[in-house]
Residue frames as qw, qx, qy, qz and C-alpha x, y, z in Angstrom:
[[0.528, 0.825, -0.133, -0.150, -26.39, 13.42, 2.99],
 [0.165, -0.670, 0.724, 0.008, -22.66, 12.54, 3.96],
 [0.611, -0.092, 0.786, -0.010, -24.02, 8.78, 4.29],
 [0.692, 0.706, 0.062, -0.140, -25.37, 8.97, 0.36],
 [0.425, 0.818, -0.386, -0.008, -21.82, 10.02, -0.89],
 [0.305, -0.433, 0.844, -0.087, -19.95, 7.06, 0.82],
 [0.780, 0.134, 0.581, -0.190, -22.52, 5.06, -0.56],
 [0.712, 0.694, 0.013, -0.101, -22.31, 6.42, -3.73],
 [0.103, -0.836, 0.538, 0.037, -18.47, 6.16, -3.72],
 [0.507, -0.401, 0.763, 0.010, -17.69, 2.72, -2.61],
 [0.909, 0.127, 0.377, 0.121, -18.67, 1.23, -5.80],
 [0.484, 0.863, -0.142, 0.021, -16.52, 3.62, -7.72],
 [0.264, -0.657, 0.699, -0.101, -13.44, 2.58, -5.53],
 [0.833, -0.069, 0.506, -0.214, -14.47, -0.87, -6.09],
 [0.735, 0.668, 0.112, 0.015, -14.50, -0.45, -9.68],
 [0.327, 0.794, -0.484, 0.165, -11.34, 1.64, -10.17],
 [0.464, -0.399, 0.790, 0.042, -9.16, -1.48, -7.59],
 [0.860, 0.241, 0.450, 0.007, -10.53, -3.82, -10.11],
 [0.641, 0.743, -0.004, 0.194, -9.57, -2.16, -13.46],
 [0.081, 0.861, -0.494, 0.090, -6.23, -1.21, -12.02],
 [0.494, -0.512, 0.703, 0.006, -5.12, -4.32, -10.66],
 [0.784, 0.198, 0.556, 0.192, -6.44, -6.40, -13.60],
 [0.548, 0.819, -0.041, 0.166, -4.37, -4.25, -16.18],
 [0.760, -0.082, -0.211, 0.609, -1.47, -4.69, -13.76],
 [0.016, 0.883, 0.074, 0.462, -1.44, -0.53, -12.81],
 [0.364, -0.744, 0.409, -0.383, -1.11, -1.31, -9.79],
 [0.403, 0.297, -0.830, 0.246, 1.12, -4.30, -8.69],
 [0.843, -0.287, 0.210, -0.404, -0.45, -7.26, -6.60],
 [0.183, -0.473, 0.861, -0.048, 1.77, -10.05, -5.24],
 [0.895, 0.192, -0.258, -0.309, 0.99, -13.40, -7.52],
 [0.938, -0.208, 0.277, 0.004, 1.86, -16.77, -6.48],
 [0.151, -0.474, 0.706, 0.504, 5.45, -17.79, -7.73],
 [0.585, 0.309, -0.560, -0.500, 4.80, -19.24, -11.55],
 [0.693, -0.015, -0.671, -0.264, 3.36, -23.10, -11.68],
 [0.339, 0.022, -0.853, 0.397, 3.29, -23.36, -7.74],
 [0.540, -0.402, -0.675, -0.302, 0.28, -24.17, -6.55],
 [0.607, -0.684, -0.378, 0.144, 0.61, -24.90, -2.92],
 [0.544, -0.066, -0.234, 0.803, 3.62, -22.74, -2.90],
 [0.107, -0.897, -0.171, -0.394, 2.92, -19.86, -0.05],
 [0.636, -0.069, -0.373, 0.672, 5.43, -18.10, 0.88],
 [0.150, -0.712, -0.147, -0.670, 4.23, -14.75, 1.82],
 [0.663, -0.659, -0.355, 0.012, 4.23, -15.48, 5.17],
 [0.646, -0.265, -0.018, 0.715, 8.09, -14.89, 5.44],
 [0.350, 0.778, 0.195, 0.484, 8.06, -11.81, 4.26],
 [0.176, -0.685, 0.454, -0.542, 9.13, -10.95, 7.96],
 [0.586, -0.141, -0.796, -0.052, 9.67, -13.10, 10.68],
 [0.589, -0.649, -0.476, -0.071, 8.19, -12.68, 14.33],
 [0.017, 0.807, -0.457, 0.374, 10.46, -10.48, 17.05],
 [0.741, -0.430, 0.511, -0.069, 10.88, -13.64, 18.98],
 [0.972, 0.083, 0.155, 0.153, 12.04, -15.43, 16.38],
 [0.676, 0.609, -0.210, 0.359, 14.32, -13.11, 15.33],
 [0.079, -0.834, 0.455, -0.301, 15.72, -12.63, 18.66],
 [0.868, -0.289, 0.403, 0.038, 16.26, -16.25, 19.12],
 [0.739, 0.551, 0.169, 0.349, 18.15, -16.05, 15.61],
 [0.064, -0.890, 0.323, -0.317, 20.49, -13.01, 16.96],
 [0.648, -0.630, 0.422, -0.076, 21.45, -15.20, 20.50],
 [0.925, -0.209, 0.314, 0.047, 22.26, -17.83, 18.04],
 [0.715, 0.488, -0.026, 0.500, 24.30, -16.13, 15.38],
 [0.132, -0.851, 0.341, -0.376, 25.89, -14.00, 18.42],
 [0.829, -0.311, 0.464, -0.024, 26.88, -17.25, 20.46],
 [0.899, 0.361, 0.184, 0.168, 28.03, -18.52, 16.88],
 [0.369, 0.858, -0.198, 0.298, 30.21, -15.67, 16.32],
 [0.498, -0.734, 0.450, -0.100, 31.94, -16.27, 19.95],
 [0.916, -0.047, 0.381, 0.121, 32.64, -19.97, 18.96],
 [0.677, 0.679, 0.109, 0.261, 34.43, -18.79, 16.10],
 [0.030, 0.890, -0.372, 0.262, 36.81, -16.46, 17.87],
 [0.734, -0.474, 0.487, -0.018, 38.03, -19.48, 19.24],
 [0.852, 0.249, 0.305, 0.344, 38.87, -21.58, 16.12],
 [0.183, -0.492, 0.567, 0.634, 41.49, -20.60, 13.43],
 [0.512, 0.513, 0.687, 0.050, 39.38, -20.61, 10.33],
 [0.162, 0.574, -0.172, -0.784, 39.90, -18.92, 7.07],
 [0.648, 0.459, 0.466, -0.390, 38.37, -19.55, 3.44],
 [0.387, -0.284, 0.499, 0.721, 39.56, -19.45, 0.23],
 [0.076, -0.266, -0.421, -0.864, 36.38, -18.74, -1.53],
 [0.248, 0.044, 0.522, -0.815, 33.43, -17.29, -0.45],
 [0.110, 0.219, 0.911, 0.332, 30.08, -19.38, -0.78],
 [0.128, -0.849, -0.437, 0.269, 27.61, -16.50, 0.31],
 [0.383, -0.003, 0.060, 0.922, 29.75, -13.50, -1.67],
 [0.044, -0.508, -0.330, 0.794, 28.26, -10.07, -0.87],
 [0.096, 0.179, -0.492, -0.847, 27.76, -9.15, -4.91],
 [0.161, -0.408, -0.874, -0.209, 25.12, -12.33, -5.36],
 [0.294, 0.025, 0.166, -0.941, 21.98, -10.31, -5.36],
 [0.377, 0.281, 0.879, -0.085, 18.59, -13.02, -5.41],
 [0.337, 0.707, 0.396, -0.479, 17.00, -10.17, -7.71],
 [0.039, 0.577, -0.629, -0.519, 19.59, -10.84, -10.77],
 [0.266, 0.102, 0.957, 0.057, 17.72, -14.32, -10.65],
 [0.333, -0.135, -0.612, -0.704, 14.23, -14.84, -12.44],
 [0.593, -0.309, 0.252, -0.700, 11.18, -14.87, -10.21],
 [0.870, -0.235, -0.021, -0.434, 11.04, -18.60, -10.12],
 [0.758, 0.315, -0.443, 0.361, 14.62, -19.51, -10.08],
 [0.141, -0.587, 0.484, -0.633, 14.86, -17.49, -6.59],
 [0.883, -0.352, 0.190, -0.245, 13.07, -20.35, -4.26],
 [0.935, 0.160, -0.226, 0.219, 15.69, -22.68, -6.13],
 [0.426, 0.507, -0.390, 0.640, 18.72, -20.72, -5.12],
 [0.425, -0.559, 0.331, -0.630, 17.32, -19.97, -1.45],
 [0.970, -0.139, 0.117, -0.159, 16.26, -23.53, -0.77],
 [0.818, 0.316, -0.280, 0.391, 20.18, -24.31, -1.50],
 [0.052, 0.723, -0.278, 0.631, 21.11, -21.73, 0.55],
 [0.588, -0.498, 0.407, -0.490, 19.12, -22.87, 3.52],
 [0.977, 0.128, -0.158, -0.071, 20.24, -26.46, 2.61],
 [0.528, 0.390, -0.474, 0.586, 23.68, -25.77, 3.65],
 [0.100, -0.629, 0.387, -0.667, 22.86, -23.49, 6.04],
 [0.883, -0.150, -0.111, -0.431, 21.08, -26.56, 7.78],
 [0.899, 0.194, -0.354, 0.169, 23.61, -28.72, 7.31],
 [0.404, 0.546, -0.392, 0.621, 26.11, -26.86, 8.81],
 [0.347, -0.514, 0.367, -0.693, 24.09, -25.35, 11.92],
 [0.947, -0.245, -0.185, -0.097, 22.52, -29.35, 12.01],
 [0.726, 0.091, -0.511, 0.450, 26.57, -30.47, 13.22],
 [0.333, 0.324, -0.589, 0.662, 26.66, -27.92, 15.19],
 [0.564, -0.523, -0.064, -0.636, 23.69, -28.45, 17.49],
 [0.905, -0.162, -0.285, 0.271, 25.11, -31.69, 19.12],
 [0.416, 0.314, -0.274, 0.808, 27.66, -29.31, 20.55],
 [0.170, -0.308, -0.602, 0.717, 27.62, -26.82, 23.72],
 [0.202, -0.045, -0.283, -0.937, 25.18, -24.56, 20.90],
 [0.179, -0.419, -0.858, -0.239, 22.37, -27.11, 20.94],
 [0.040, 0.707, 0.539, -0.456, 19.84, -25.13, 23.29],
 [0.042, -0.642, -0.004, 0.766, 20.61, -22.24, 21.38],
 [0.038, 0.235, -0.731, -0.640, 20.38, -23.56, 18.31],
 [0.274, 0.458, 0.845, -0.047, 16.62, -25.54, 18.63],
 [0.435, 0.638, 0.468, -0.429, 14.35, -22.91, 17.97],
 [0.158, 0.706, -0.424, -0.545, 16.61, -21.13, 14.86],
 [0.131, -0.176, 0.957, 0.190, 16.84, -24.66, 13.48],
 [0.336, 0.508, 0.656, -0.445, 13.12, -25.21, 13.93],
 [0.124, 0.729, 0.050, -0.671, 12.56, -22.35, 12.06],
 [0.033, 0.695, -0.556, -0.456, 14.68, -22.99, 9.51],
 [0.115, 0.029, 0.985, 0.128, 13.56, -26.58, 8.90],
 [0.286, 0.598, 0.696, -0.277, 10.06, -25.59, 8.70],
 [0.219, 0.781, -0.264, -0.521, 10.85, -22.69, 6.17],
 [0.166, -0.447, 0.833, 0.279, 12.84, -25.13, 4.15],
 [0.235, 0.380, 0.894, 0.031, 9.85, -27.61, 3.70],
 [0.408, 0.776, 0.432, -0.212, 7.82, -24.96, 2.35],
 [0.010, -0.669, 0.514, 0.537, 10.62, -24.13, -0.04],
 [0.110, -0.211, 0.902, 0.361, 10.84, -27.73, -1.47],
 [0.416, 0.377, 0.828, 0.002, 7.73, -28.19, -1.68],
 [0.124, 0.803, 0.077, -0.578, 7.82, -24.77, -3.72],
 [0.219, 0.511, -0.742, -0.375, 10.87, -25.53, -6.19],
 [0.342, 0.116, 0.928, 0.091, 9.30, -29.45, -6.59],
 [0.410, 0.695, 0.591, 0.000, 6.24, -27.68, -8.40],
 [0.147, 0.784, -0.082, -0.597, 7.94, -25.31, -10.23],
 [0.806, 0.559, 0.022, 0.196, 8.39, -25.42, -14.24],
 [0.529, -0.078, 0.377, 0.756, 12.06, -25.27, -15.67],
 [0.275, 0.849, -0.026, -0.451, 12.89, -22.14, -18.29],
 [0.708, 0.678, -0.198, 0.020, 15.40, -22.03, -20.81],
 [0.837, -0.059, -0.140, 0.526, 18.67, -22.51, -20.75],
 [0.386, 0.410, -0.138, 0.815, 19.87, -18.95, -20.89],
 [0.504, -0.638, -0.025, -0.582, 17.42, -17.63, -17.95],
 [0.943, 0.054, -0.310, 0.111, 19.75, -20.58, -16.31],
 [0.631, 0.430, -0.412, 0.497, 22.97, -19.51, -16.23],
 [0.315, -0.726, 0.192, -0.580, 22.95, -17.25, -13.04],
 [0.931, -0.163, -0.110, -0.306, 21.06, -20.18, -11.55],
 [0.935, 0.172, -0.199, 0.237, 23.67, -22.90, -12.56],
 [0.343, 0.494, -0.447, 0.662, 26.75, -20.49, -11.45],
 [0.448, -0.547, 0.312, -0.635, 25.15, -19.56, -7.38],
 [0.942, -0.214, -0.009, -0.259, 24.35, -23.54, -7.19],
 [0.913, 0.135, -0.260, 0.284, 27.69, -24.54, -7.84],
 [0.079, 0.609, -0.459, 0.642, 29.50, -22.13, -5.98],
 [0.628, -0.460, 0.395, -0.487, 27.60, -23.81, -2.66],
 [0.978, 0.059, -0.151, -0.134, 28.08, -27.28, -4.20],
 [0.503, 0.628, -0.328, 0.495, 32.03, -26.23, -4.86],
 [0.170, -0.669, 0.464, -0.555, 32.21, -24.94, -0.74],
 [0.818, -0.371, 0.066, -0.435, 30.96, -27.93, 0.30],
 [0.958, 0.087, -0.139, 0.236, 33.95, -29.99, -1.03],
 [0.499, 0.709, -0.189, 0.461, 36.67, -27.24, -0.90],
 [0.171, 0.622, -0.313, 0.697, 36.21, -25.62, 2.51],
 [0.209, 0.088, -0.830, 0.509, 36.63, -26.67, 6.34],
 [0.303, -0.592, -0.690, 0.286, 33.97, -26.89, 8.81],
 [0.363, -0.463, -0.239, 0.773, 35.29, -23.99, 10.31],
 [0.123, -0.060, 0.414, 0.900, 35.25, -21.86, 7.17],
 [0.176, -0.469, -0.748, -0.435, 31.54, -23.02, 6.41],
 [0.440, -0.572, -0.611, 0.326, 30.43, -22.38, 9.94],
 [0.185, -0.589, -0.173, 0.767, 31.62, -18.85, 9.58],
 [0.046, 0.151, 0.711, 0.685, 29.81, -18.27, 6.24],
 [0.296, -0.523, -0.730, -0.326, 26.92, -19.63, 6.96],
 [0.447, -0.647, -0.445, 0.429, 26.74, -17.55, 10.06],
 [0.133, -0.417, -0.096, 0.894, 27.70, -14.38, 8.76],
 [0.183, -0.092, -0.541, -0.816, 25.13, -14.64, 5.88],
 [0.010, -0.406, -0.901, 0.153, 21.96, -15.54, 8.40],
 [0.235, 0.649, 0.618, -0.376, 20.36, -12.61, 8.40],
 [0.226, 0.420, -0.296, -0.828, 20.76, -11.67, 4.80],
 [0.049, 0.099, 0.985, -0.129, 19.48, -14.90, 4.68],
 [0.046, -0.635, -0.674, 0.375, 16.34, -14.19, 7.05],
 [0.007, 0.665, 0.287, -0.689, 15.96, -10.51, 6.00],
 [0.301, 0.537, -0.357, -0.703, 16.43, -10.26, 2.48],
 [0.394, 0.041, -0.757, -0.520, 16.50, -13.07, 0.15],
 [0.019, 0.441, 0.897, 0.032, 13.45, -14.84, 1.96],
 [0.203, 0.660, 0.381, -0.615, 11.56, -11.61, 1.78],
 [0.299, 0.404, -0.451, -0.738, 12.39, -11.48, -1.98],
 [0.052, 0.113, 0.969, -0.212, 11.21, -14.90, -1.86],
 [0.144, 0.495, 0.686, -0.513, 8.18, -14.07, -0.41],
 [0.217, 0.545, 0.068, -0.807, 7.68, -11.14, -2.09],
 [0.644, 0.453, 0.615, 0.042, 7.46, -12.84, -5.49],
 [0.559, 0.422, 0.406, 0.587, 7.31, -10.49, -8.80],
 [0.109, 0.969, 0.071, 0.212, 7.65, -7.68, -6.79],
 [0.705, -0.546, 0.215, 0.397, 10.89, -8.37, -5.23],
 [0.750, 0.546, 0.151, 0.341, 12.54, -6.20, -8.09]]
């Protein structure tokens, strides 16, 4: 008798996931807007090995730093910038800059006494990256006013890049890795529910 009423059940569950998710009741993570190949879901977390190879290397980074004399004058990672003020398809664009610096920066400093420490996080980070661009290369443009945000976060990283020292970057980009890694690629990921 028990096995009847499970039977009889499972298409009613079936039914009711359908009609709720295709009337949007119930939120379901869609693909970012006009990107095809673009899956990011994966990042939504990353692995405990990777992040503990991403710790050694922004803990090793921080040491280097207590050595130098390095201060900033603006901040290209500021604490307010929230990736969820952006528009769901303007967020890959603004990460994929993000991790474009961050690249740059950690790329000089791997040739240094960091390099071992710095392969796999780098790895990582280059392989994340490539499934960024190849996100924001198939994505449509909006308007201009759905823009502005957009246009103001890009130049602030364009702006550090001329303004401020090595030193200054290096301790940016290192104290924003894992808001980086833990938030904005998990809004990222998350797509149109990252709200």
């Amino acid at each position: 008798m028990k096995l009847d009423m499970a039977t009889g059940c499972m298409p009613v569950l079936m039914l009711l996931t359908t009609v709720l998710t295709s009337t949007g009741a119930v939120p379901v993570p869609r693909p970012l807007p006009g990107a095809r190949g673009c899956r990011m879901a994966q990042f939504k977390s990353l692995s405990p090995q990777e992040l503990k190879a991403f710790k050694r290397a922004k803990d090793a980074l921080e040491e280097s730093l207590l050595l130098k004399n390095w201060s900033c004058s603006s901040h290209p990672f500021p604490r307010t910038r929230d990736l969820k003020r952006l528009q769901v398809w303007e967020r890959p664009v603004a990460l994929e800059a993000e991790l474009a610096l961050t690249l740059k920066v950690l790329g000089t400093l791997a040739n240094s006494t960091l390099g071992d420490i710095l392969d796999q996080p780098l790895s990582t980070l280059r392989y994340i990256h490539s499934k960024l661009q190849a996100c924001v290369s198939a994505q449509p443009t909006a308007g201009p006013r759905s823009q502005d945000h957009l246009r103001q976060w890009l130049h602030r990283l364009q702006e550090a890049q001329k303004k401020e020292s090595p030193d200054c970057l290096e301790a940016s980009v290192t104290f924003n890795l894992f808001r980086l890694l833990t938030l904005d690629l998990k809004c990222v990921a998350s797509g149109d529910l990252c709200a």
